[in-house]
C-alpha positions as CSV (number, residue, x, y, z in Angstrom):
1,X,-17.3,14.0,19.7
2,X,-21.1,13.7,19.3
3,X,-21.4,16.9,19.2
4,X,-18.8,17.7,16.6
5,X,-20.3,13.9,14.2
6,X,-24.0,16.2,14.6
7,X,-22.4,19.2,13.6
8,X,-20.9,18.0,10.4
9,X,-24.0,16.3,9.7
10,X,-26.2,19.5,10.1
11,X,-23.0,21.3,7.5
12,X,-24.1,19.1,5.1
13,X,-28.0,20.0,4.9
14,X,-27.1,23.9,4.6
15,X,-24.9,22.7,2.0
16,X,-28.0,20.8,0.1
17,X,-30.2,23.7,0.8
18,X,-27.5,26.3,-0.3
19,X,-27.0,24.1,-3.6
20,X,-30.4,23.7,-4.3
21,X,-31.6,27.0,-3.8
22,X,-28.5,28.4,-6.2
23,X,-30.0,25.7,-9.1
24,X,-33.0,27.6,-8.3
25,X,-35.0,24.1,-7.3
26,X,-37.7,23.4,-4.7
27,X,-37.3,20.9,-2.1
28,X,-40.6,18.9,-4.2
29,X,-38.7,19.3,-7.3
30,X,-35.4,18.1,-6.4
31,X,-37.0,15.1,-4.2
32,X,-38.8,14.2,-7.5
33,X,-35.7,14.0,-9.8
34,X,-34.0,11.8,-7.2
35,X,-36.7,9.7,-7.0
36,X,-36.5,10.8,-2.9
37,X,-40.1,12.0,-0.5
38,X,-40.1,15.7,0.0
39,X,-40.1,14.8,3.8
40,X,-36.8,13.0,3.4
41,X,-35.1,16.0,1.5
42,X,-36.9,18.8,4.0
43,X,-35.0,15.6,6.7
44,X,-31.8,16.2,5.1
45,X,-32.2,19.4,5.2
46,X,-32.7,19.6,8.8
47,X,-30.3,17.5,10.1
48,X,-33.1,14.8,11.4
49,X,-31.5,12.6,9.1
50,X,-28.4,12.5,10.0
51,X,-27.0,9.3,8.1
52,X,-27.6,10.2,4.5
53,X,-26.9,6.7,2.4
54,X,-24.1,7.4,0.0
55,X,-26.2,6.2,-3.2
56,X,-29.0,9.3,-2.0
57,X,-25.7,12.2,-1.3
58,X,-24.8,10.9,-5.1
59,X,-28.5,10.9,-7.0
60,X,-28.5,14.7,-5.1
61,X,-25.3,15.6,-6.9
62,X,-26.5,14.3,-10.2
63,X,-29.5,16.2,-9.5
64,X,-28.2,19.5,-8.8
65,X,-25.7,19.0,-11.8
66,X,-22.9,19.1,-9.4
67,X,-19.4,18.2,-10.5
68,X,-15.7,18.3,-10.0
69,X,-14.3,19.5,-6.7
70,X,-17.8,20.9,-6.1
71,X,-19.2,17.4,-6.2
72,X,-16.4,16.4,-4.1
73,X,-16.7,19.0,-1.6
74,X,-20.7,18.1,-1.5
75,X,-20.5,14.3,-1.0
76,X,-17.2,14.7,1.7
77,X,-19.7,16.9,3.2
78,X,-22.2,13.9,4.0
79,X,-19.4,11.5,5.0
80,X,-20.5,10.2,8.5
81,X,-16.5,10.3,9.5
82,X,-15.1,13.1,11.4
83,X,-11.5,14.7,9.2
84,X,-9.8,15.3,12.5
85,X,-11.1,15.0,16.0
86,X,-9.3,14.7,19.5
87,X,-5.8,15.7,17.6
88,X,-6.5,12.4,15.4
89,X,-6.4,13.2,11.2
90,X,-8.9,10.1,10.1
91,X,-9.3,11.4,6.8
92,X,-8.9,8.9,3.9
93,X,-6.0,10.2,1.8
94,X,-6.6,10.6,-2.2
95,X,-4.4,8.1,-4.4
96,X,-2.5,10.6,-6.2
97,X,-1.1,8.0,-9.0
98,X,-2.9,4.4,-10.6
99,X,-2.2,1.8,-9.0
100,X,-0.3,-1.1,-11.6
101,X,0.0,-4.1,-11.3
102,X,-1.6,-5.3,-7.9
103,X,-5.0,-6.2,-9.9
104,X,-4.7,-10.0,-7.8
105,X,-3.5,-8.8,-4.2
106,X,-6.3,-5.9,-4.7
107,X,-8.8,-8.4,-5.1
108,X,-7.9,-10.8,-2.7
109,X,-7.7,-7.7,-0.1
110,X,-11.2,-7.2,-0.8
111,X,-13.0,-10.6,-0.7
112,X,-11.1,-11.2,2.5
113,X,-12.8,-8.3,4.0
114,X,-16.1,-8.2,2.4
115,X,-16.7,-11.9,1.4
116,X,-15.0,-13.7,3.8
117,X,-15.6,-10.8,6.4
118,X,-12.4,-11.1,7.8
119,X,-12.4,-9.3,10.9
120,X,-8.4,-8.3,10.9
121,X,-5.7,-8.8,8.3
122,X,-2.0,-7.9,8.4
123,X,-0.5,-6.3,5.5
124,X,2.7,-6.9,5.5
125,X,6.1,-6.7,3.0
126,X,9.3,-4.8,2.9
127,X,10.1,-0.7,2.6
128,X,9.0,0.6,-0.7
129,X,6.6,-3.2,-1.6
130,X,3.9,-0.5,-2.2
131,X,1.5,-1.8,1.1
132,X,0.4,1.6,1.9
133,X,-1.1,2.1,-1.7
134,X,-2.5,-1.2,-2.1
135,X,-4.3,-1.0,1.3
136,X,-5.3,2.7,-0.2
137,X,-7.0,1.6,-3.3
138,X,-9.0,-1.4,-1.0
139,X,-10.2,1.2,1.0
140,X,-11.5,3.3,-1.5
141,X,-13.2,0.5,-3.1
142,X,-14.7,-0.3,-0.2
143,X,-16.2,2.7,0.9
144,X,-17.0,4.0,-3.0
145,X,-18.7,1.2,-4.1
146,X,-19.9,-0.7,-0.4
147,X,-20.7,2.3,1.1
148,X,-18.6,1.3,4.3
149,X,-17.3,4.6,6.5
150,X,-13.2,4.3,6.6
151,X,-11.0,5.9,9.6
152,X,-7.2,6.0,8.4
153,X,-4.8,6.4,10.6
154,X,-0.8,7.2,10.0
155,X,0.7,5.4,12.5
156,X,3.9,6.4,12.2
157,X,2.7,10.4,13.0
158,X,0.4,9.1,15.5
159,X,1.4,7.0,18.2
160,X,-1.1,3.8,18.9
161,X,-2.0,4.3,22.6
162,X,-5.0,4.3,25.0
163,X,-6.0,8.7,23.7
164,X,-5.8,7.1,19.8
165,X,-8.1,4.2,20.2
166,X,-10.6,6.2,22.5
167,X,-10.7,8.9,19.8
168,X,-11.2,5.8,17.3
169,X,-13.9,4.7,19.8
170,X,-15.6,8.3,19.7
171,X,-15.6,8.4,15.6
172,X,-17.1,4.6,15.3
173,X,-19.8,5.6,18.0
174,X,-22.7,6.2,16.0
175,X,-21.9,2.7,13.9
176,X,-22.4,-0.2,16.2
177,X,-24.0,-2.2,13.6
178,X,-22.7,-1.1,10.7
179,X,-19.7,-2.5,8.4
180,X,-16.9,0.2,8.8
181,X,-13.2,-0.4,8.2
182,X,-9.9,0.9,10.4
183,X,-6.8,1.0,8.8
184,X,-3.4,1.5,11.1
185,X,-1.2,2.2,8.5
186,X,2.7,1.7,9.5
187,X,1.5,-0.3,12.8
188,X,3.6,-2.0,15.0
189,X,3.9,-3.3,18.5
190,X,2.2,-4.9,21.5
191,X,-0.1,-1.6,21.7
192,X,-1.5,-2.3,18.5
193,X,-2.5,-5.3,19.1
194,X,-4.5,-4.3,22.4
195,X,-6.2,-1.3,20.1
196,X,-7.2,-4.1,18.2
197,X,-8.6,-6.1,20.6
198,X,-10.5,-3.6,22.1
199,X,-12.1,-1.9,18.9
200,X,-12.9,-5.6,17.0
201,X,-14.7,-6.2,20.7
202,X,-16.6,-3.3,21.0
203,X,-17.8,-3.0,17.4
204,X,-18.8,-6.0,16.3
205,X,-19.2,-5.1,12.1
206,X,-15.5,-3.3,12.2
207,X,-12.7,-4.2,10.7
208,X,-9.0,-3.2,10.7
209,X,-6.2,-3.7,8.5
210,X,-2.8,-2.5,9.6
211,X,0.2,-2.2,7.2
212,X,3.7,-3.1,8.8
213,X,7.3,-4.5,7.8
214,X,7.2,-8.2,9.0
215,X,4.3,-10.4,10.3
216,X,6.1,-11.0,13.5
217,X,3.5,-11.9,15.8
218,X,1.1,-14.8,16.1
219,X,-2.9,-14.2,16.5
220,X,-6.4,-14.5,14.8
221,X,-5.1,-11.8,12.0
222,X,-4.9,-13.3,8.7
223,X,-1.4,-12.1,7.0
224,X,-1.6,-11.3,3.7
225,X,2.6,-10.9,2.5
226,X,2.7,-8.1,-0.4
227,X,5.5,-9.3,-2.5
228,X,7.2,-7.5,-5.6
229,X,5.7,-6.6,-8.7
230,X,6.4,-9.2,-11.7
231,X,9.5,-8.7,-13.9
232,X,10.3,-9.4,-17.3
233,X,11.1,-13.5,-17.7
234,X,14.4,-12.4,-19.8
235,X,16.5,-10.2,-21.0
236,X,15.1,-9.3,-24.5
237,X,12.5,-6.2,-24.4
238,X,10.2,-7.3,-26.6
239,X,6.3,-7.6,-25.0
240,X,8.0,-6.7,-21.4
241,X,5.7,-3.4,-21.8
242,X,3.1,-5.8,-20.8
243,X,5.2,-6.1,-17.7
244,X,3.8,-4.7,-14.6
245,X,7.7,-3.6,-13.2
246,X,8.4,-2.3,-16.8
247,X,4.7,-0.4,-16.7
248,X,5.1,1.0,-13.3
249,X,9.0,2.4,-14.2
250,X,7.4,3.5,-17.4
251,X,4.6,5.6,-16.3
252,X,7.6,7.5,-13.9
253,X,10.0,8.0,-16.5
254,X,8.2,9.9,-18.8
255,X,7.9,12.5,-15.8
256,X,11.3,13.0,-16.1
257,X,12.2,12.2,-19.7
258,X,9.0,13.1,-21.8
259,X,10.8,12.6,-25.3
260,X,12.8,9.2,-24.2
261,X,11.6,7.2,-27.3
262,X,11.6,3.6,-25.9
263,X,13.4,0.9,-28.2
264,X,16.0,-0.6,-29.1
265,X,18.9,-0.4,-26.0
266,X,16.7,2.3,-23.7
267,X,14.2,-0.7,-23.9
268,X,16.5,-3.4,-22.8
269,X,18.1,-1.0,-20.2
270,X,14.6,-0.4,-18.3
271,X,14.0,-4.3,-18.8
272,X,17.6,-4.9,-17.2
273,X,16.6,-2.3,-14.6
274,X,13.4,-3.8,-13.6
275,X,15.0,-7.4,-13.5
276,X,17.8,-5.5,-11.1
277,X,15.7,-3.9,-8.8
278,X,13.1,-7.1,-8.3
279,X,10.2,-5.0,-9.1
280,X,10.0,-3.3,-6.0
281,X,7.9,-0.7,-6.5
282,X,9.6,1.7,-4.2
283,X,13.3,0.9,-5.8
284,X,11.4,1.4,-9.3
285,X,9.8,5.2,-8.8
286,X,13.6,6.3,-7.0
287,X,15.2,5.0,-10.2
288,X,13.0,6.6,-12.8
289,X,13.9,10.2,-10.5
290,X,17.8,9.0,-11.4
291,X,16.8,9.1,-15.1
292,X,16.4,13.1,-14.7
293,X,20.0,13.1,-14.4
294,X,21.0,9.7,-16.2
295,X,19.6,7.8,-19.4
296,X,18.3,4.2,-18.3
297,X,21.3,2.8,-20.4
298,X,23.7,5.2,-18.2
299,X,21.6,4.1,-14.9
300,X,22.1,1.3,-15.4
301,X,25.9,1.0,-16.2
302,X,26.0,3.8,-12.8
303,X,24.7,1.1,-10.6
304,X,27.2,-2.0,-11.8
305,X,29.4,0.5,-10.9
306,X,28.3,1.8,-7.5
307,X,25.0,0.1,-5.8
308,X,24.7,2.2,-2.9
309,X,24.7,5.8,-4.2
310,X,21.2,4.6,-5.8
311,X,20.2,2.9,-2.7
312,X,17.7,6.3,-1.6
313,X,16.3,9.0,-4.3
314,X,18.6,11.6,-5.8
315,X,16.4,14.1,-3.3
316,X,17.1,12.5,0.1
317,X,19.3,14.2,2.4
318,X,23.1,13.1,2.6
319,X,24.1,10.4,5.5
320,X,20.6,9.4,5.7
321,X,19.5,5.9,7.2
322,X,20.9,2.8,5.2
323,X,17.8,1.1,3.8
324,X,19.7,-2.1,3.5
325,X,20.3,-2.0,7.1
326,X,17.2,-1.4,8.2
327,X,16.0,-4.8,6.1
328,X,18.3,-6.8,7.6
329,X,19.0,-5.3,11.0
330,X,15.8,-7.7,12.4
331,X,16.4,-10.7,11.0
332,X,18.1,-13.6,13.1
333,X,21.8,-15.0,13.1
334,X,20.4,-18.3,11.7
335,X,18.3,-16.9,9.1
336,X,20.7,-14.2,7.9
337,X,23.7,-16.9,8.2
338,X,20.7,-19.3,5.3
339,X,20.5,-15.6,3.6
340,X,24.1,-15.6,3.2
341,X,24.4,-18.5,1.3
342,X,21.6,-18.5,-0.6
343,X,22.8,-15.0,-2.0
344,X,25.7,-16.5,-3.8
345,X,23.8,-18.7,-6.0
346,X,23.5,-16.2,-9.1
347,X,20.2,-17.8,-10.5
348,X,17.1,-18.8,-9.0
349,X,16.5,-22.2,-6.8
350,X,14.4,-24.6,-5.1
351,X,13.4,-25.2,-2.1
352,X,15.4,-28.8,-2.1
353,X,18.2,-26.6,-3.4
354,X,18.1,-24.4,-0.7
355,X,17.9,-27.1,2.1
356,X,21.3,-29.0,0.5
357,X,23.3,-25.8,0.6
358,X,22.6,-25.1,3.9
359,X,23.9,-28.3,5.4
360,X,21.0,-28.1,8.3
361,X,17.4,-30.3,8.7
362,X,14.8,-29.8,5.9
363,X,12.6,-28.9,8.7
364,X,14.8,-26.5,10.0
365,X,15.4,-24.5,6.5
366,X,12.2,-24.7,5.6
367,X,11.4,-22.9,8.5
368,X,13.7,-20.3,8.2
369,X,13.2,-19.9,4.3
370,X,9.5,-19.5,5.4
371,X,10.3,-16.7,7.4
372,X,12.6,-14.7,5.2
373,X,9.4,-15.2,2.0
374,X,7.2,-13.3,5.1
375,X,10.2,-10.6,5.3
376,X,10.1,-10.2,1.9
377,X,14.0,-10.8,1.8
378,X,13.8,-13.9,-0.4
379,X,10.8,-13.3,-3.7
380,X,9.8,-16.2,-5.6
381,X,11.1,-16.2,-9.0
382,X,9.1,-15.4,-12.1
383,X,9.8,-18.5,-14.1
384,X,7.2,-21.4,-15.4
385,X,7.5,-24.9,-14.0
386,X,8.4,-25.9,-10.0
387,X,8.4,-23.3,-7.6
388,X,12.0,-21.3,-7.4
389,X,13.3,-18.2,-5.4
390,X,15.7,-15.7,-5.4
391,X,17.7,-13.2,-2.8
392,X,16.2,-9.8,-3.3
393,X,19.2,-8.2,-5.2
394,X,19.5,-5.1,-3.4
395,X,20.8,-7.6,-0.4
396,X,23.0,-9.0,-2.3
397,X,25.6,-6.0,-2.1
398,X,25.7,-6.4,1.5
399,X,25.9,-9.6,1.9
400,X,28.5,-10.5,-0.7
401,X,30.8,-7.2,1.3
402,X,30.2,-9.6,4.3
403,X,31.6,-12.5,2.7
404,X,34.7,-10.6,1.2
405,X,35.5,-8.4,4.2
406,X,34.0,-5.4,2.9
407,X,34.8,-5.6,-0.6
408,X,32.5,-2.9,-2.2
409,X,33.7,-4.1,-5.8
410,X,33.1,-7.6,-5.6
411,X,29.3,-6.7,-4.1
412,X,28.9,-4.8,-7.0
413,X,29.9,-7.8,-9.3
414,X,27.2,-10.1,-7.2
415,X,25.0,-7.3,-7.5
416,X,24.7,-7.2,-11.5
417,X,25.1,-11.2,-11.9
């Protein structure tokens, strides 16, 4: 692995001295334009230096006039990261859309790794929440503008075992002392935890987020819950462009419907949608792809009428998994049993409200209401004054079928209340 970090490192000074030589530039010129020693330049060069800084890499390209994907190719070129080593793909992926509406959990994510230097933080919210994106964007922020090297990691193509955190071990060799961050994205299990351990041991200035469904086990990892996107406080559309939900479904609908002129009842159907779908990201991107095939106003009247063919996108393959399932199939009999009845209040409530319809301890719902907020099965409501919740309503087919035997109709109705 050595080997292979020296090699890349060497790439990069033939590609400076192939750059510079095609601008026509000696090694004293360019070194004097980027305010650099000729020595450290004739370094580069070399491959003596073999950790470039990234603020140097980006004064070269500036220098040498370099610029779109040739800029990129030259800076990726310096990165002190291996792309793909011991069967391992570390490379960073590239955000391929904005991210909207996570300006506050972005933040946060950052100043608990760079101010707070939090050593290990869980991200953690249902299918579709949008954790993979936001941990994305912090990532990029922290190696664009700290200058921190970043191994990603799909867990869920790349099993978390003793071969995965040696090759992780191999790539963070050369930066014992340095800040560098590890992200396990879709991580889960006992063996992710002991990758943890080892790596935060062993290299003192890492850190590691992991992305993952439910918080479900207790350590030293801060939790941070990634809840849904805000939604529009009624039903009129008027200012709910200013809406992150109503944004985010926006900026996907003109995709597919480029001359949809939004006003008037297409406005109050996308409001009505984002309200419907709880601003879940996820739910919100599948739903614009409907809109290829159906107006929002038809979309929306489509799922009153049938929630579950809108459940997945219009490309997924037939007799697929049930995401509803798969949201509910961990949860315990005593916290689905609190979900159950909390699901047929049609409005949002309080705590106190919660703990009176469930006819147990305060202690005892509280507990379990806690729980279902770090699921992300229960949001808090977007509504001014004391704190109120609400059953995510894409759980609210299921559970209302449950109460009426399997009634598909009358979980509909709940559905659309």
């Amino acid at each position: 692995m050595e080997t292979a970090i020296a090699q890349g490192r060497d790439t990069f000074g033939t590609v400076l001295r192939t750059h510079r030589r095609r601008a026509g530039m000696t090694q004293q010129q360019v070194a004097d334009l980027a305010t650099l020693s000729v020595r450290a330049v004739r370094d580069l060069e070399s491959g003596r230096a073999r950790r470039p800084r990234r603020a140097t890499v980006q004064l070269l390209s500036d220098v040498l006039r370099l610029s779109g994907g040739t800029r990129t190719a030259f800076e990726a070129a310096a990165d002190p990261l291996p792309a793909a080593e011991d069967g391992v793909d570390w490379l960073l992926p590239v955000p391929r859309t904005p991210l909207i509406g996570r300006d506050g959990e972005h933040r946060v994510l950052s100043e608990l790794l760079t101010v707070e230097r939090q050593r290990q933080v869980r991200v953690a919210g249902i299918t579709g929440i949008g954790k993979t994106r936001l941990t994305l964007e912090v990532a990029h922020t922290l190696r664009h503008r700290e200058g921190w090297p970043v191994l990603w990691c799909d867990t869920s193509r790349s099993f978390v075992d003793t071969s995965l955190v040696d090759a992780a071990e191999c790539a963070l060799s050369e930066l014992v002392g340095e800040d560098a961050l590890l992200v396990l994205d879709g991580a889960h299990g006992p063996a992710v935890d002991e990758a943890a351990a080892r790596l935060l041991g062993r290299f003192p200035r890492l850190s590691i987020v992991t992305t993952e469904a439910a918080p479900s086990r207790e350590d030293d990892a801060q939790v941070m819950p990634v809840g849904p996107l805000a939604v529009p406080s009624g039903e009129r559309a008027d200012g709910a462009m200013d809406c992150p939900s109503v944004r985010l479904f926006h900026s996907h609908l003109r995709r597919f419907r480029p001359h949809q002129a939004l006003g008037g009842p297409a406005s109050a159907a996308v409001v009505s949608l984002c309200r419907l779908l709880d601003g879940i990201p996820g739910q919100l991107v599948d739903a614009a792809a409907w809109c290829l095939l159906h107006s929002p106003e038809e979309l929306l009247r489509a799922m009153a009428e049938d929630t579950q063919r809108f459940a997945l996108p219009p490309t997924a393959p037939a007799g697929g998994p049930d995401p509803l399932e798969g949201l509910l199939g961990a949860v315990g009999p005593r916290e689905r049993d609190l979900l159950t009845h909390l699901a047929r209040l049609p409005g949002a409530w309080t705590v106190d409200e919660a703990v009176m319809l469930s006819g147990g301890s305060t202690r005892g719902t509280v507990g379990l209401l806690h729980a279902l907020l770090m699921r992300g099965l229960v949001r808090t409501a977007d509504e001014e004054g004391a704190a109120r919740f609400r059953v995510l309503n894409m759980l609210r087919p299921m559970l209302a079928a449950e109460r009426s035997g399997g009634d598909r109709a009358a979980a509909a109705e709940a559905f659309c209340r």
